[in-house]
mmCIF file of the N, C-alpha and C atoms, coordinates in Angstrom:
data_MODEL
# 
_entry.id   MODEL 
# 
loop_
_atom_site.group_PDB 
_atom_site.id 
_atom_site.type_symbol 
_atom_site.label_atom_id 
_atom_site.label_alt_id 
_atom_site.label_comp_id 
_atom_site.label_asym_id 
_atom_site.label_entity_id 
_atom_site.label_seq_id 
_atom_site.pdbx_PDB_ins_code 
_atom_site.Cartn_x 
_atom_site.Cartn_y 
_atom_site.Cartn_z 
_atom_site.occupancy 
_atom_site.B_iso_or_equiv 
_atom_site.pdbx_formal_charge 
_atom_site.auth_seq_id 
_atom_site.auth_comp_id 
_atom_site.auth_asym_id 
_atom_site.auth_atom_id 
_atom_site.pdbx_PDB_model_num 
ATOM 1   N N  . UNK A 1 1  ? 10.153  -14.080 1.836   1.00 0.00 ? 1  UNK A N  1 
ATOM 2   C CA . UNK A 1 1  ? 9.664   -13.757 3.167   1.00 0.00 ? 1  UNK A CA 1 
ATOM 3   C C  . UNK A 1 1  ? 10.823  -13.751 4.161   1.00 0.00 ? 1  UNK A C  1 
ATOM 4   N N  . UNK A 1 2  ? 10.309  -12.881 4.908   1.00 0.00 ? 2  UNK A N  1 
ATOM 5   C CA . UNK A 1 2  ? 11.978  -12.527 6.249   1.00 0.00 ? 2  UNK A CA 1 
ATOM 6   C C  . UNK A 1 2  ? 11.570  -13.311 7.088   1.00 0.00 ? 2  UNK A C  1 
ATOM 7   N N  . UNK A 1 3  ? 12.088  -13.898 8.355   1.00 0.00 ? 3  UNK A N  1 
ATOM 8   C CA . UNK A 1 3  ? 12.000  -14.410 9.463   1.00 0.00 ? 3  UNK A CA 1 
ATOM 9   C C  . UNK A 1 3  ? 12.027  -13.291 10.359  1.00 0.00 ? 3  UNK A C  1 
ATOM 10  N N  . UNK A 1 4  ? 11.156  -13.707 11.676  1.00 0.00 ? 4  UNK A N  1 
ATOM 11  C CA . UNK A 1 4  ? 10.428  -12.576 12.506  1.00 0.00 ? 4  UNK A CA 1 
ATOM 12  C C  . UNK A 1 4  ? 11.939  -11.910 13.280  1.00 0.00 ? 4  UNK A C  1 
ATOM 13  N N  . UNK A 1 5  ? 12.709  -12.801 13.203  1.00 0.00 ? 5  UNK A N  1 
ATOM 14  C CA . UNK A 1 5  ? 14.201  -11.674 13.955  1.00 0.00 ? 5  UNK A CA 1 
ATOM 15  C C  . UNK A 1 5  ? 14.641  -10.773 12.624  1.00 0.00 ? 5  UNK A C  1 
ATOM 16  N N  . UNK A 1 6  ? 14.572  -11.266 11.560  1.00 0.00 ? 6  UNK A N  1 
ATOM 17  C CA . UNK A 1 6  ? 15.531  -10.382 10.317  1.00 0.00 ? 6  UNK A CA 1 
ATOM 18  C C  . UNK A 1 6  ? 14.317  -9.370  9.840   1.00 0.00 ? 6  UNK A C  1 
ATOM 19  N N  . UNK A 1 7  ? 12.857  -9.668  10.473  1.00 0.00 ? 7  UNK A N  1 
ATOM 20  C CA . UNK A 1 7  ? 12.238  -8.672  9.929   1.00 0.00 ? 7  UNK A CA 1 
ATOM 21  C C  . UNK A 1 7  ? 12.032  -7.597  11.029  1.00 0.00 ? 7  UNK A C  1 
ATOM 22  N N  . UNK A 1 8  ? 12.001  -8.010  12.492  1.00 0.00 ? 8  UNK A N  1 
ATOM 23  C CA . UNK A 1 8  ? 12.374  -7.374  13.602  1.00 0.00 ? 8  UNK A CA 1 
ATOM 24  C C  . UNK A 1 8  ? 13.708  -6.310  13.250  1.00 0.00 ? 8  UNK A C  1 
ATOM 25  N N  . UNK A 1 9  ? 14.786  -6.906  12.751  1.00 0.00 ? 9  UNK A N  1 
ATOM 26  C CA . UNK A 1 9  ? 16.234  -5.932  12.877  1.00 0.00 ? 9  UNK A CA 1 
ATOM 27  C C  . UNK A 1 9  ? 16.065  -5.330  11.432  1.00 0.00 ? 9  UNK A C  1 
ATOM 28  N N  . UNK A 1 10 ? 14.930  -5.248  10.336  1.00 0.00 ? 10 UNK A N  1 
ATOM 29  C CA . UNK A 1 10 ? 15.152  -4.521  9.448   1.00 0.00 ? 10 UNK A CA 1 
ATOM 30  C C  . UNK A 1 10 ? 14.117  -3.281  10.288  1.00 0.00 ? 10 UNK A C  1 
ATOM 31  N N  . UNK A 1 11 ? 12.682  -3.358  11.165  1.00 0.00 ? 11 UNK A N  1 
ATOM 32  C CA . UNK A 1 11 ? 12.311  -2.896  11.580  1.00 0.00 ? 11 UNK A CA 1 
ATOM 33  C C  . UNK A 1 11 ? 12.629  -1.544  12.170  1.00 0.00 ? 11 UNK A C  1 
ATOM 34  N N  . UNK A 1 12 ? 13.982  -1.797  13.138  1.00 0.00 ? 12 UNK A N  1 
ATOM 35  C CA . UNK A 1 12 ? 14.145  -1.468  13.805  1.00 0.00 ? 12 UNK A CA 1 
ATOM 36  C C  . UNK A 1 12 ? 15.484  -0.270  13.533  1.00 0.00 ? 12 UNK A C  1 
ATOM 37  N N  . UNK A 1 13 ? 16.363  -1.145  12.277  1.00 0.00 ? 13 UNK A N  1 
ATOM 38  C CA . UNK A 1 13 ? 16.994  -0.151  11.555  1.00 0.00 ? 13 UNK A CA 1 
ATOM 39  C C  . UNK A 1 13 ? 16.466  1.024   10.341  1.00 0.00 ? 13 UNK A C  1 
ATOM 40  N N  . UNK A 1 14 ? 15.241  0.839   9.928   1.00 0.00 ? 14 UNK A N  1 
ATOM 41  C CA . UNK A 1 14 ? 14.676  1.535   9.443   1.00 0.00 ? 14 UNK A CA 1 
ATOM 42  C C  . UNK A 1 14 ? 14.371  2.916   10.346  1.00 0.00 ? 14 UNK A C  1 
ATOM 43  N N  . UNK A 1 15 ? 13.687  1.838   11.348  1.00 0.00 ? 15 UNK A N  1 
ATOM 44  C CA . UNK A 1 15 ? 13.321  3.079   12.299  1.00 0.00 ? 15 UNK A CA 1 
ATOM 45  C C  . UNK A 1 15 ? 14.246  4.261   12.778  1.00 0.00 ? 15 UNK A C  1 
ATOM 46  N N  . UNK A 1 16 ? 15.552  3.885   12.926  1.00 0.00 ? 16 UNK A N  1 
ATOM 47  C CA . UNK A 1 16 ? 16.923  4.551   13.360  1.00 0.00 ? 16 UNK A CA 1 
ATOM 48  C C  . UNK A 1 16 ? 17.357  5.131   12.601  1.00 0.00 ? 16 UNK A C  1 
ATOM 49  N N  . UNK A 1 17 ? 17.018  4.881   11.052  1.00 0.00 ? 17 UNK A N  1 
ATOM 50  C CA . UNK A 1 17 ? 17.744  5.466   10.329  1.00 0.00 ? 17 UNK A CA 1 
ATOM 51  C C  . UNK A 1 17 ? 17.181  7.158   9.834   1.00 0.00 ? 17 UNK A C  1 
ATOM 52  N N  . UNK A 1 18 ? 17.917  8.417   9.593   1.00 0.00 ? 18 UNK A N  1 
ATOM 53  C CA . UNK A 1 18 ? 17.726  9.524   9.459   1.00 0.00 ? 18 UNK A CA 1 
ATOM 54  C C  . UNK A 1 18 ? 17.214  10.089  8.327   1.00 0.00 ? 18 UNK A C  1 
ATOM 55  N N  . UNK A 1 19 ? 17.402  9.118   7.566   1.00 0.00 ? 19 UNK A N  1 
ATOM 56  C CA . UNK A 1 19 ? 17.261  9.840   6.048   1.00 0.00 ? 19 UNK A CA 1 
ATOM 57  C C  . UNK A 1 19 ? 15.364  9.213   5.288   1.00 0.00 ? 19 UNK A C  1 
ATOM 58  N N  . UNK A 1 20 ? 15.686  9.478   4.396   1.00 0.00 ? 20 UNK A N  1 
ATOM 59  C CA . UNK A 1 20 ? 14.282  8.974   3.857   1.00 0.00 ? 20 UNK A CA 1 
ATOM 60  C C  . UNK A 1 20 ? 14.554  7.538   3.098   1.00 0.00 ? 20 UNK A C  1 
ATOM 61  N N  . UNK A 1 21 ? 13.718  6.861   2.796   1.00 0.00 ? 21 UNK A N  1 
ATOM 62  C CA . UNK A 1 21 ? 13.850  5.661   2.484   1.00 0.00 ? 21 UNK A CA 1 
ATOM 63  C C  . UNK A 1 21 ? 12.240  5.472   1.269   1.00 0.00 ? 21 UNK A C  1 
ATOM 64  N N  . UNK A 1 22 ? 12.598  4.585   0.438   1.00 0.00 ? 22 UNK A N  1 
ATOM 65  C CA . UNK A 1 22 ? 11.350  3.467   -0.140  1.00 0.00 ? 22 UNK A CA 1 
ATOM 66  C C  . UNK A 1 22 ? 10.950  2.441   0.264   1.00 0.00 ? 22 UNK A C  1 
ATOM 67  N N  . UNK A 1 23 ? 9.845   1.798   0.589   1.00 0.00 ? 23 UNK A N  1 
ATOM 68  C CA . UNK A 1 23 ? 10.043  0.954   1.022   1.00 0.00 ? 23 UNK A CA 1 
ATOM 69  C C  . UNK A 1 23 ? 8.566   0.114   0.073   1.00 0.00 ? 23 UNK A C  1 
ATOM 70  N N  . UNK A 1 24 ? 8.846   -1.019  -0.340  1.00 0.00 ? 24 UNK A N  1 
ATOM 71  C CA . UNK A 1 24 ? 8.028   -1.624  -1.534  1.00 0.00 ? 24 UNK A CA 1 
ATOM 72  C C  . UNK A 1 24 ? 7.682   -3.072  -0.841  1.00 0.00 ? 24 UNK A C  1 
ATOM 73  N N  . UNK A 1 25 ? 6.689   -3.016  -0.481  1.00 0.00 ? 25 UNK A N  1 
ATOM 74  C CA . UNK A 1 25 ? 6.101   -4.773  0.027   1.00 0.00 ? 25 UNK A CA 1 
ATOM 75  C C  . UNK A 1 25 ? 4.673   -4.415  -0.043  1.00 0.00 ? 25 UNK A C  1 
ATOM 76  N N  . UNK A 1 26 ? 4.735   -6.071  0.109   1.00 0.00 ? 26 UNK A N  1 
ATOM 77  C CA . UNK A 1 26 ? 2.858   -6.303  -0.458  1.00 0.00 ? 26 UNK A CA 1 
ATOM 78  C C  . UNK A 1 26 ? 2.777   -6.898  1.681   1.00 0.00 ? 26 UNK A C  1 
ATOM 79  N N  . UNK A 1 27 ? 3.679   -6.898  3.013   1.00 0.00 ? 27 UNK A N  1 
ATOM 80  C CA . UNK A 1 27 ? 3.034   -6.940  3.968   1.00 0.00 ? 27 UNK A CA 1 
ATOM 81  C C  . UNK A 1 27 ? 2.753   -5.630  4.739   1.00 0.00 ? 27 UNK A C  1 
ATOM 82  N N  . UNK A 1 28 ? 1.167   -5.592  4.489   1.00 0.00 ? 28 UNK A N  1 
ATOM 83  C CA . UNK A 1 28 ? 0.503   -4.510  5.480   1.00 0.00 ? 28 UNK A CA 1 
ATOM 84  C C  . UNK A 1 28 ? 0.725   -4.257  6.549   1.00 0.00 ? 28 UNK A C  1 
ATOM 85  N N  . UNK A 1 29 ? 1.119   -5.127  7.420   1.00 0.00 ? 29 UNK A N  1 
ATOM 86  C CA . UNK A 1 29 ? 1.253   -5.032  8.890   1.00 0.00 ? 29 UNK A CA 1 
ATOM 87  C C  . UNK A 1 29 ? 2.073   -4.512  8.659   1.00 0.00 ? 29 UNK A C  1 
ATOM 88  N N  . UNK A 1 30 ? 3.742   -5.029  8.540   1.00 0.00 ? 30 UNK A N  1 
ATOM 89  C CA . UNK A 1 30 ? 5.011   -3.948  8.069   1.00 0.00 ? 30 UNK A CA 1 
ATOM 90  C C  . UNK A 1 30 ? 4.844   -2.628  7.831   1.00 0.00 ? 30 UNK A C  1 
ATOM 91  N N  . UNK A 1 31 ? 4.434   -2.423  6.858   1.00 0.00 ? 31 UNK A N  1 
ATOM 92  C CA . UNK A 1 31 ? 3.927   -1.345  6.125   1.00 0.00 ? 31 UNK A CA 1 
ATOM 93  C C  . UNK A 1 31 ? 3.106   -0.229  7.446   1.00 0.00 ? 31 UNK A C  1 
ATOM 94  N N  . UNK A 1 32 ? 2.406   -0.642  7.898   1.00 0.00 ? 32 UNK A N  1 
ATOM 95  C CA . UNK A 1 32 ? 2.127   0.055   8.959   1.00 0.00 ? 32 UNK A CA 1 
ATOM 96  C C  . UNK A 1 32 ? 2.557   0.696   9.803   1.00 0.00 ? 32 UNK A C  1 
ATOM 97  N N  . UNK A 1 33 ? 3.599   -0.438  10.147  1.00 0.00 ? 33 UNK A N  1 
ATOM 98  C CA . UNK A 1 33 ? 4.518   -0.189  11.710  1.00 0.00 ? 33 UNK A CA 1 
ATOM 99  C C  . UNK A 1 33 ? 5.707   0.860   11.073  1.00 0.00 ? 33 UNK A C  1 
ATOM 100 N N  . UNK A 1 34 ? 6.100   0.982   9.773   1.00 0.00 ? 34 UNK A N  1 
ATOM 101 C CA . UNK A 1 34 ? 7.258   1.659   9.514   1.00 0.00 ? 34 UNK A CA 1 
ATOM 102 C C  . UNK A 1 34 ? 6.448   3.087   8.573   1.00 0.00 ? 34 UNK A C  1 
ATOM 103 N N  . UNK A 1 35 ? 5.796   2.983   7.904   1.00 0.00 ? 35 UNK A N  1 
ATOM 104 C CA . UNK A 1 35 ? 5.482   3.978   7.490   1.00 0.00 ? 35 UNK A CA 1 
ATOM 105 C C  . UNK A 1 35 ? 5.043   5.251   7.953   1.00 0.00 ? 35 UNK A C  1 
ATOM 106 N N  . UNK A 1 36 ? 5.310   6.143   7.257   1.00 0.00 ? 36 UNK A N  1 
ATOM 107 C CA . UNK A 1 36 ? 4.875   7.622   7.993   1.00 0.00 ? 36 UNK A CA 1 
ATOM 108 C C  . UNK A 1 36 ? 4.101   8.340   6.552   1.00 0.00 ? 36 UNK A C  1 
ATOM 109 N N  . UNK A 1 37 ? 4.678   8.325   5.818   1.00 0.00 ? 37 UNK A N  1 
ATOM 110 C CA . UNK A 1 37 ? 3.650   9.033   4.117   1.00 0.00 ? 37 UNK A CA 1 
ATOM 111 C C  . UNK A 1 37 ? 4.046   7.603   3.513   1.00 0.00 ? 37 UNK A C  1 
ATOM 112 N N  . UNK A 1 38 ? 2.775   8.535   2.510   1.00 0.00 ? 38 UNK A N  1 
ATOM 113 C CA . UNK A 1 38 ? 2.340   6.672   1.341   1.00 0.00 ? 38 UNK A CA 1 
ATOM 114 C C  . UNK A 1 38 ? 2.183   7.723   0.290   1.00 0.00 ? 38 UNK A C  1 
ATOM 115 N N  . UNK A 1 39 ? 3.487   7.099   -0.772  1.00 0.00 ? 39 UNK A N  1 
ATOM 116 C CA . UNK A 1 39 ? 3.441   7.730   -1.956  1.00 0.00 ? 39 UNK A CA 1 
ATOM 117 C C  . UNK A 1 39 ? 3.055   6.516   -2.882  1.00 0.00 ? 39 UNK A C  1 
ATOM 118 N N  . UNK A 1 40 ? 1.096   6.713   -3.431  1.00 0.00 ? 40 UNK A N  1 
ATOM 119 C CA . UNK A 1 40 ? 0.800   5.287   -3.761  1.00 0.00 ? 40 UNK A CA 1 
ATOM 120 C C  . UNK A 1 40 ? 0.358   5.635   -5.302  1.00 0.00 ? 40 UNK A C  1 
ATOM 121 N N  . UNK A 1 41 ? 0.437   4.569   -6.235  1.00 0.00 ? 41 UNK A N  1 
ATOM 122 C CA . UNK A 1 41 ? 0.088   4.653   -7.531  1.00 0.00 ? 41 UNK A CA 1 
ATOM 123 C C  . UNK A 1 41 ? -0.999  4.280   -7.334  1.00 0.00 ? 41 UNK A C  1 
ATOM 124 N N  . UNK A 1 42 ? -2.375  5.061   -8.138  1.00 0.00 ? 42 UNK A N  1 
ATOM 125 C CA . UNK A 1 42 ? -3.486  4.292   -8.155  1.00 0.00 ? 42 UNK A CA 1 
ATOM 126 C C  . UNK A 1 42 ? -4.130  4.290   -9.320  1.00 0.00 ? 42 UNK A C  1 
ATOM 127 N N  . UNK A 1 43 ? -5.555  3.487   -9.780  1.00 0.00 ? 43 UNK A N  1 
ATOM 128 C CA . UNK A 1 43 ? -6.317  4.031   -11.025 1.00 0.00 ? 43 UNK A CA 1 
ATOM 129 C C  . UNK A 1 43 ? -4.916  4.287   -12.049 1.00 0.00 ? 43 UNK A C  1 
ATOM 130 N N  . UNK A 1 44 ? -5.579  5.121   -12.480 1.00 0.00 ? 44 UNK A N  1 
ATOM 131 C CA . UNK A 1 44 ? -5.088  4.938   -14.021 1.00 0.00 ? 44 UNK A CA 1 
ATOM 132 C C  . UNK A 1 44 ? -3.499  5.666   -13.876 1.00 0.00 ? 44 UNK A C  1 
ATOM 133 N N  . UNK A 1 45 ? -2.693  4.971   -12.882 1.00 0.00 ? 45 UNK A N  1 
ATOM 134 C CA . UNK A 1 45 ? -1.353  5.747   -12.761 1.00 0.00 ? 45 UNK A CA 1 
ATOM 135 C C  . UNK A 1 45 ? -1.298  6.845   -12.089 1.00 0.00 ? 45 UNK A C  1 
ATOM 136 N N  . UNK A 1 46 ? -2.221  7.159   -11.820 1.00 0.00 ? 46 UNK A N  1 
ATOM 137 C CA . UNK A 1 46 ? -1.943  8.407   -10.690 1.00 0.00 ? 46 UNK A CA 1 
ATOM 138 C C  . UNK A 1 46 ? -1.991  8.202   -9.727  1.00 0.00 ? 46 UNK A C  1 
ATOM 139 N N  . UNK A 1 47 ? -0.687  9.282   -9.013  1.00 0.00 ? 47 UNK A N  1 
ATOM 140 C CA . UNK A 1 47 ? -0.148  9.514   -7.890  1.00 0.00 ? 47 UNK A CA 1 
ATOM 141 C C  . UNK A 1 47 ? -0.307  10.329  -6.820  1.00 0.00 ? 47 UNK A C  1 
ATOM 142 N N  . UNK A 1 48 ? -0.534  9.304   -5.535  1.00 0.00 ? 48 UNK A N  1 
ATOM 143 C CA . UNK A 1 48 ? -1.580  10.212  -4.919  1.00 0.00 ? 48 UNK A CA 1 
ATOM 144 C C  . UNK A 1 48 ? -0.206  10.152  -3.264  1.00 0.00 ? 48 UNK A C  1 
ATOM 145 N N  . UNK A 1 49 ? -0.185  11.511  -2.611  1.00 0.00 ? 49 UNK A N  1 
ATOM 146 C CA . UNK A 1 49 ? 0.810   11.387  -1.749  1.00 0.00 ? 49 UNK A CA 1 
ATOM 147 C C  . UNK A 1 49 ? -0.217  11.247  -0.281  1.00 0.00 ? 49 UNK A C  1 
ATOM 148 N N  . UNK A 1 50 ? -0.079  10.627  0.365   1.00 0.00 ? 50 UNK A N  1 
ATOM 149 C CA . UNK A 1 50 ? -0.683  10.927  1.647   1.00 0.00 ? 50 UNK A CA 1 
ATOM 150 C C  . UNK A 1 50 ? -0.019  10.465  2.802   1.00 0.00 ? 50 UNK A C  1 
ATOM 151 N N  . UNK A 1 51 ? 0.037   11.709  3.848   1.00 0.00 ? 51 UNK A N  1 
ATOM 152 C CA . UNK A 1 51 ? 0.672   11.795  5.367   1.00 0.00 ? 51 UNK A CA 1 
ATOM 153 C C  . UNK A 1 51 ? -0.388  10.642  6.404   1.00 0.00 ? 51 UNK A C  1 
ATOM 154 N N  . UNK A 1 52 ? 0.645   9.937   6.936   1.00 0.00 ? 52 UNK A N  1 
ATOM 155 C CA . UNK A 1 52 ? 0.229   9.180   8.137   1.00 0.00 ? 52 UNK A CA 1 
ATOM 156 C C  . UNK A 1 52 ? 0.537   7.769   7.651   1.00 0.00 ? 52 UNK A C  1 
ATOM 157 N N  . UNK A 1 53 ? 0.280   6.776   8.582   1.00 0.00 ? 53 UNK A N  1 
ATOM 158 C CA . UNK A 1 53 ? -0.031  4.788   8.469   1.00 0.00 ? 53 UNK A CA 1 
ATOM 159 C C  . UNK A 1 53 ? -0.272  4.596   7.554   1.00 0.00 ? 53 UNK A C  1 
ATOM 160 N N  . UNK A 1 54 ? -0.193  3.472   7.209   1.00 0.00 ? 54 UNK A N  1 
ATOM 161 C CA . UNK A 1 54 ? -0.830  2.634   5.677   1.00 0.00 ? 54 UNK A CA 1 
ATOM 162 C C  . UNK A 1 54 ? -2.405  2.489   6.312   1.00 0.00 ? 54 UNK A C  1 
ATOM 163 N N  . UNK A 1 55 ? -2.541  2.098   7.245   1.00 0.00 ? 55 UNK A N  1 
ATOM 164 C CA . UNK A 1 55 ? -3.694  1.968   7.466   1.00 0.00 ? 55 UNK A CA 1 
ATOM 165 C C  . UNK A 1 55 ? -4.451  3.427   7.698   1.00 0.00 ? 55 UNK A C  1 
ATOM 166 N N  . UNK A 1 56 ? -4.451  4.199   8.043   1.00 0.00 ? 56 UNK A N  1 
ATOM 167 C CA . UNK A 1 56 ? -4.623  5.765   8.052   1.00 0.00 ? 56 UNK A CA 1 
ATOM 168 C C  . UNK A 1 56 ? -4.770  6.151   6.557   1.00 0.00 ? 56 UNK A C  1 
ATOM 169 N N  . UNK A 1 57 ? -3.835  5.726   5.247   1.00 0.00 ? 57 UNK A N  1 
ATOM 170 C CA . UNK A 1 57 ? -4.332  5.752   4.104   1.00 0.00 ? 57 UNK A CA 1 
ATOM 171 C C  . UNK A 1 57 ? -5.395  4.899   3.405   1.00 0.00 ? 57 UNK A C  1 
ATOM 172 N N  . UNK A 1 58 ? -5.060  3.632   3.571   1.00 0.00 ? 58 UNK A N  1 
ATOM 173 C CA . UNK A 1 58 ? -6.554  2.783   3.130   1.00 0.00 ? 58 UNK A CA 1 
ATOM 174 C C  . UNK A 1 58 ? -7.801  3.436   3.773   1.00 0.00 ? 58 UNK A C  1 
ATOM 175 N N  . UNK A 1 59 ? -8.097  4.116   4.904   1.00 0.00 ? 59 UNK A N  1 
ATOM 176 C CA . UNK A 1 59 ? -9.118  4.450   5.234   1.00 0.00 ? 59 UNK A CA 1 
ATOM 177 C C  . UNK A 1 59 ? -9.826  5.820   4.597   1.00 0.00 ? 59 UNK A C  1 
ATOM 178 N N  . UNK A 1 60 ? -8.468  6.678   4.399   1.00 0.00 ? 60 UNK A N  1 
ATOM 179 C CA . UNK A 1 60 ? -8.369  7.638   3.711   1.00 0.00 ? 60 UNK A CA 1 
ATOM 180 C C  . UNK A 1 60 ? -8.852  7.141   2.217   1.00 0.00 ? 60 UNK A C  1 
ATOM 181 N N  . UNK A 1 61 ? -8.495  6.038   1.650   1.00 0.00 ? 61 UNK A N  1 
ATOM 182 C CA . UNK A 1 61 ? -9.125  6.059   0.317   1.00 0.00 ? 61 UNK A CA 1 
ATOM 183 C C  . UNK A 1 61 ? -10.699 5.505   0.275   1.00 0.00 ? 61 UNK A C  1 
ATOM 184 N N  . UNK A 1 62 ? -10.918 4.300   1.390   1.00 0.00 ? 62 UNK A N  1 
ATOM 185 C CA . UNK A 1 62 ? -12.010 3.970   1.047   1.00 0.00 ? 62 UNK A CA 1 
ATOM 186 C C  . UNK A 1 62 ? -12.907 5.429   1.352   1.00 0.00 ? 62 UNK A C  1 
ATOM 187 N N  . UNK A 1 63 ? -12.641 6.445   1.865   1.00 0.00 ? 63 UNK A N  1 
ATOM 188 C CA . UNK A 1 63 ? -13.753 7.771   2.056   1.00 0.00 ? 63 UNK A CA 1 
ATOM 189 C C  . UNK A 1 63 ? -13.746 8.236   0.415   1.00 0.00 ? 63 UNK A C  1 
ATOM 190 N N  . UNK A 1 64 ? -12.319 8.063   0.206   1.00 0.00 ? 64 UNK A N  1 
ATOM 191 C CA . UNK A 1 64 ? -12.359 9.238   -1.618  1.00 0.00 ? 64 UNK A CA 1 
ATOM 192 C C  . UNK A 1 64 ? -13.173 8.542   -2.484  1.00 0.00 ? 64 UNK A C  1 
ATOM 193 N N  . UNK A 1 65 ? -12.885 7.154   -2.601  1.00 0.00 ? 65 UNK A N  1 
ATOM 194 C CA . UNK A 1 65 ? -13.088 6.354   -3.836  1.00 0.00 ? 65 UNK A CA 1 
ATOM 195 C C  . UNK A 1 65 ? -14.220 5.728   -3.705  1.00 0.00 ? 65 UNK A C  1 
ATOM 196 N N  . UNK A 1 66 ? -15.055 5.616   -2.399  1.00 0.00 ? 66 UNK A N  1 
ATOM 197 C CA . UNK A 1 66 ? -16.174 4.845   -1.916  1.00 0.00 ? 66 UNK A CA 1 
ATOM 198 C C  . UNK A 1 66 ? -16.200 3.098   -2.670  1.00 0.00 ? 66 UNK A C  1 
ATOM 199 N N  . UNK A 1 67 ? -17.578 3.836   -3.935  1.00 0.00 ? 67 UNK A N  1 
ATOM 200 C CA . UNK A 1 67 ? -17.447 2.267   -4.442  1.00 0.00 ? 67 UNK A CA 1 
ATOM 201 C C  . UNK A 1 67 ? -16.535 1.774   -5.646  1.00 0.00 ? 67 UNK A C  1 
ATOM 202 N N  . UNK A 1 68 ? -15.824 3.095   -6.035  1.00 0.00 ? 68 UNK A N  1 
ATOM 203 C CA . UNK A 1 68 ? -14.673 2.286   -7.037  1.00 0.00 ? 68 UNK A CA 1 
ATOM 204 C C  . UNK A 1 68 ? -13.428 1.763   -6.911  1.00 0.00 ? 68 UNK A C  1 
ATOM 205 N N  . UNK A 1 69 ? -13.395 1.335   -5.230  1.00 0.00 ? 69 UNK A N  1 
ATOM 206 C CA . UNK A 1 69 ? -12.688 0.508   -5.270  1.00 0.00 ? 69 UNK A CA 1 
ATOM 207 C C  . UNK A 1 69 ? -13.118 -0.822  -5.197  1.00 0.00 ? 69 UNK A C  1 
ATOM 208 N N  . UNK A 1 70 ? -14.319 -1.352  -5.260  1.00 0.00 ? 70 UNK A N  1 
ATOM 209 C CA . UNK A 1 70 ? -14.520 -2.514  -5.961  1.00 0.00 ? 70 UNK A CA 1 
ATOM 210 C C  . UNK A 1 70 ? -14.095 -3.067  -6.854  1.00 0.00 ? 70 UNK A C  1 
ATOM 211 N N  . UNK A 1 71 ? -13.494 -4.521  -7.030  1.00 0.00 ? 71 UNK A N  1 
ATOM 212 C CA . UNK A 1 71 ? -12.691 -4.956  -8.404  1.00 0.00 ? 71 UNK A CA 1 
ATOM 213 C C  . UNK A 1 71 ? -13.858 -5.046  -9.741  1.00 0.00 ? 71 UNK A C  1 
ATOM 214 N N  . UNK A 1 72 ? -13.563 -4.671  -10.409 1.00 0.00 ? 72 UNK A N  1 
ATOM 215 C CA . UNK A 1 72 ? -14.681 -4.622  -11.648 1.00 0.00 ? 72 UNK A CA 1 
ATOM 216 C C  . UNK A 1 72 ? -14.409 -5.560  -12.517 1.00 0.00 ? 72 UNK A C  1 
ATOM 217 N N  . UNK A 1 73 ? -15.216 -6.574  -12.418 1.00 0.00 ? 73 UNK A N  1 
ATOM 218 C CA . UNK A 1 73 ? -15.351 -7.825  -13.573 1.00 0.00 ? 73 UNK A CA 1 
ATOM 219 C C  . UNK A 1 73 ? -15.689 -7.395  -14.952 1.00 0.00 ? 73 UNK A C  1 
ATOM 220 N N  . UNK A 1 74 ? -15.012 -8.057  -15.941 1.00 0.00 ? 74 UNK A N  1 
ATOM 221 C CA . UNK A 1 74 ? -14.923 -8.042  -17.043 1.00 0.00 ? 74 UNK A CA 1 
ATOM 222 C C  . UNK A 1 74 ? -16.046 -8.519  -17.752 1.00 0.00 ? 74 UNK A C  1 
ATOM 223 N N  . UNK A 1 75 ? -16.477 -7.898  -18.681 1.00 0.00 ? 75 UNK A N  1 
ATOM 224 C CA . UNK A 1 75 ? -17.921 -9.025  -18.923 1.00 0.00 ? 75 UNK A CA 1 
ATOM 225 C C  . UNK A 1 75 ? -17.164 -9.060  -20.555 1.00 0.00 ? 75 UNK A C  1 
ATOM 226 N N  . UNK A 1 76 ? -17.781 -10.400 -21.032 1.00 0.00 ? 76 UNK A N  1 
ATOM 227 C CA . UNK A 1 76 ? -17.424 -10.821 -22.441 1.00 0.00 ? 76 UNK A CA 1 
ATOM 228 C C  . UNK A 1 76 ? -18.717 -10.929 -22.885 1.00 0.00 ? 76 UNK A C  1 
ATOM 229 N N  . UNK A 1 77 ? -18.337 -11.146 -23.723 1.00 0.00 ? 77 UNK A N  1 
ATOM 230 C CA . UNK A 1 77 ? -19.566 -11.620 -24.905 1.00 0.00 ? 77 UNK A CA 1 
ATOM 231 C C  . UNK A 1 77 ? -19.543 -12.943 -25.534 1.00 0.00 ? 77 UNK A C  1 
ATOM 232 N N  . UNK A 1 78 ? -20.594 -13.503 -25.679 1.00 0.00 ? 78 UNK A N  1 
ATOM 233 C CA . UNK A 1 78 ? -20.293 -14.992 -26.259 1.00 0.00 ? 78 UNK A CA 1 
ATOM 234 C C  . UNK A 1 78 ? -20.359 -15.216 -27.430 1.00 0.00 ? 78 UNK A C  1 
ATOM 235 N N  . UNK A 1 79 ? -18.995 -16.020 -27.714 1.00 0.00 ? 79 UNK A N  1 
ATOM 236 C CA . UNK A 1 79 ? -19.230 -16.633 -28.686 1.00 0.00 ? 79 UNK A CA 1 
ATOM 237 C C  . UNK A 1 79 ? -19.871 -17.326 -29.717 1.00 0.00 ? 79 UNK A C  1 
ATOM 238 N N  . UNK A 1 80 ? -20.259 -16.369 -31.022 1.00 0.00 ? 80 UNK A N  1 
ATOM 239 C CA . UNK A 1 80 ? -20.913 -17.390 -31.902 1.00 0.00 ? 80 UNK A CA 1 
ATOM 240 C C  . UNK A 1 80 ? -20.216 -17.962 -32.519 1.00 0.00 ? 80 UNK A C  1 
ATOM 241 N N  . UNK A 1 81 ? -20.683 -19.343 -33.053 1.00 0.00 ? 81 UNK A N  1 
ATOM 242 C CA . UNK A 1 81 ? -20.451 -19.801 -34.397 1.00 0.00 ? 81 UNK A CA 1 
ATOM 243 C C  . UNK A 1 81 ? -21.291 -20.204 -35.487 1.00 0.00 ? 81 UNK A C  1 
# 
């Protein structure tokens, strides 16, 4: 985890900078404030590109995927002996 000045000055050099970049974190808020397209892996490995916010894409998926993005529990079977 960054501290709010080193994540402020990565912020801010991202922002300045000209070229294209990756950028890989699990914080959303971040992710928000710097992103512009979301090139995201989903389901079964496929790659889905979409223009705008991270949040502009999560909304975008919950419309595609409705209820499969629910986590789907595993069901077992019990054990005989």
């Amino acid at each position: 985890d960054l501290d709010v000045n080193t994540l402020r000055a990565l912020e801010e050099g991202l922002e300045n900078f000209a070229g294209c970049a990756v950028i890989i974190s699990h914080d959303r808020w971040f992710l928000d404030r710097i992103c512009t397209h979301i090139l995201a892996f989903e389901g079964n490995s496929e790659v889905y590109f979409f223009e705008g916010s991270f949040s502009d894409y999560e909304e975008n998926k919950k419309q595609r995927l409705g209820g499969d993005l629910m986590p789907k529990r595993i069901k077992y079977r019990k054990l005989v002996r």
